[in-house]
C-alpha positions in Angstrom: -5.6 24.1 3.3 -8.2 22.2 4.8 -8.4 20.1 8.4 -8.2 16.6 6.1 -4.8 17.4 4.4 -2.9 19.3 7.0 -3.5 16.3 9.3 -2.4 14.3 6.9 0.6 16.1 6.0 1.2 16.2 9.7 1.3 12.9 10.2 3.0 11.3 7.3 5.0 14.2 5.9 5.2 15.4 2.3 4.1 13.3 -0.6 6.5 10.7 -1.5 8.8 10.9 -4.3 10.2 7.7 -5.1 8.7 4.3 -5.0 10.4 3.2 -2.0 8.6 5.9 0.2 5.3 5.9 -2.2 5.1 2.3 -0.5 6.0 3.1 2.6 3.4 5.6 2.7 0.8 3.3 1.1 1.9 1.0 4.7 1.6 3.7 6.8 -1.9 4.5 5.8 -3.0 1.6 5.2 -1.6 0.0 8.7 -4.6 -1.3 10.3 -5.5 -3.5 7.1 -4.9 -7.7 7.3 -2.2 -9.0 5.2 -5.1 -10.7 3.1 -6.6 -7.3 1.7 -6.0 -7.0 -2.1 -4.0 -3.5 -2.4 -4.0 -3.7 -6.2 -5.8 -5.6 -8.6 -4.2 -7.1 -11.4 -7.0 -9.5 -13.2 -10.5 -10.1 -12.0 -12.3 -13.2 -13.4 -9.6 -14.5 -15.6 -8.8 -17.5 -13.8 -12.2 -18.3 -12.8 -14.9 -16.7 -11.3 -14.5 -14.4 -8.8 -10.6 -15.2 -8.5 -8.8 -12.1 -8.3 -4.6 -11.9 -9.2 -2.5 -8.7 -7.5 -1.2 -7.5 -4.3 -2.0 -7.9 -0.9 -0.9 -6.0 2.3 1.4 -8.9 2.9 2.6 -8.9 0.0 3.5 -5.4 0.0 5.2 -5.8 3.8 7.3 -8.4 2.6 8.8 -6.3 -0.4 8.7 -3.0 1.9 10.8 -5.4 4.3 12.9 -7.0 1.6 14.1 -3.1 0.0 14.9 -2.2 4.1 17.3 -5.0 3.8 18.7 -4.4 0.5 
């Protein structure tokens, strides 16, 4: 195995296998990142140019903090 994916392993465990850890991983690793950065794209252009529809790293907080609740 090499360096990269044993210090990954390491530090965030095994691969996640339902949604619920898939997006806490996707927090974890993605920590550092403002709540304004587009996580995923859902249109691009549609509603004008150069407005973009999806995700952000808030947005994904607040749902990862709503399902900690729930």
């Amino acid at each position: 195995m090499d360096r990269i994916r044993r210090e990954t392993i390491e530090q965030y465990g095994d691969a996640p296998a339902t949604p619920t850890e898939a997006l806490a991983h996707v927090l974890a690793l993605f920590a550092d990142e403002p709540n304004s950065r587009l996580m995923v794209e859902a249109t691009s252009g549609i509603y004008g140019q150069g407005v973009r529809t999806g995700l952000t790293m808030g947005d994904l907080r607040a749902l990862h903090a709503q399902l900690s609740v729930d």
